[in-house]
Phi, psi and omega in degrees: 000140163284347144356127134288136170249103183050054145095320189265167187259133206285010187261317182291294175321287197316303183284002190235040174072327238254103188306359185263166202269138170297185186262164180276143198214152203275143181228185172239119167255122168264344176208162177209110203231139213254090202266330183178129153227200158193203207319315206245335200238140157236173185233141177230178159217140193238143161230135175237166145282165164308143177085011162266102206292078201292352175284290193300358164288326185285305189312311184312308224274303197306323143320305189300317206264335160118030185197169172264136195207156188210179180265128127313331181190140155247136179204108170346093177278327202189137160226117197094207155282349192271154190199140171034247133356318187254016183266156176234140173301157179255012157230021167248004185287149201229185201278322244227358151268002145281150173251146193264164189305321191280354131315277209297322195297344190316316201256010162294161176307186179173143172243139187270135190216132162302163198308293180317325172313279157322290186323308217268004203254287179293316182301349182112344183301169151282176174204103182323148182281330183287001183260351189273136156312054214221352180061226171273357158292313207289290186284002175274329186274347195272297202312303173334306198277310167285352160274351195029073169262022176120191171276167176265087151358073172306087170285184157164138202020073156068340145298136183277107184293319203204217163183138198233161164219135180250122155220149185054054168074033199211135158262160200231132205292157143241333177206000000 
């Protein structure tokens, strides 16, 4: 796992001996559909949030089932809005299959932020949620943010500025 644990990351921990357990933390599976099985194996398809550890998922279910169990094969379908569907072979990709950030990012959660704003952003600063104007862009990304779909997208004059996490009334920059 990329979890930190005291600053290292638990996969560096893992490969350097060292045996203790991230702490356990709530995650969201919205769906879990049972695609094929037979004596020893199943096959599923899970759509989840971000940060869910589909391994740990495999053990839990298998524990559950009275037995021991791991992934055979894990495989990405979709993140996000993106899926599949929207891959290209890498050796078939051509100029007119890239996307600029303000594509991919269009259907993300998103905050409207002024030019000062932005600047004040990228520098690292915080930003009272009360100084930001965003209107109903504004309360969509705070819905957003409280459903915990992740960081918010920072726009500003038509451009992606950033990425935000809002707690205790404040955005806090993430990139």
């Amino acid at each position: 796992s990329a979890v930190r644990i005291a600053g290292r990351r638990s996969y560096q921990r893992a490969r350097a001996g060292d045996t203790t357990a991230p702490p356990a933390r709530t995650v969201t599976v919205h769906s879990m559909q049972l695609i094929e099985h037979d004596q020893q194996r199943l096959r599923l398809e899970i759509a989840c949030g971000s940060g869910t550890y589909i391994r740990s998922i495999a053990r839990d279910l298998g524990r559950e089932l009275g037995c021991q169990a791991s992934l055979m094969a894990l495989r990405r379908s979709a993140s996000g809005s993106h899926d599949a569907s929207m891959a290209v072979l890498p050796d078939r990709v051509v100029a007119s299959d890239w996307l600029s950030l303000e594509q991919l990012l269009a259907a993300q959660p998103r905050i409207e932020v002024s030019r000062e704003q932005a600047l004040r952003l990228a520098q690292g600063q915080r930003l009272p949620v009360d100084e930001v104007t965003g209107g109903t862009t504004l309360a969509a990304a705070l819905s957003a943010e409280g459903r915990g779909e992740g960081p918010l997208v920072v726009w500003s004059e038509d451009r992606v500025r950033g990425l935000v996490r809002i707690s205790d009334g404040v955005l806090r920059p993430r990139r």
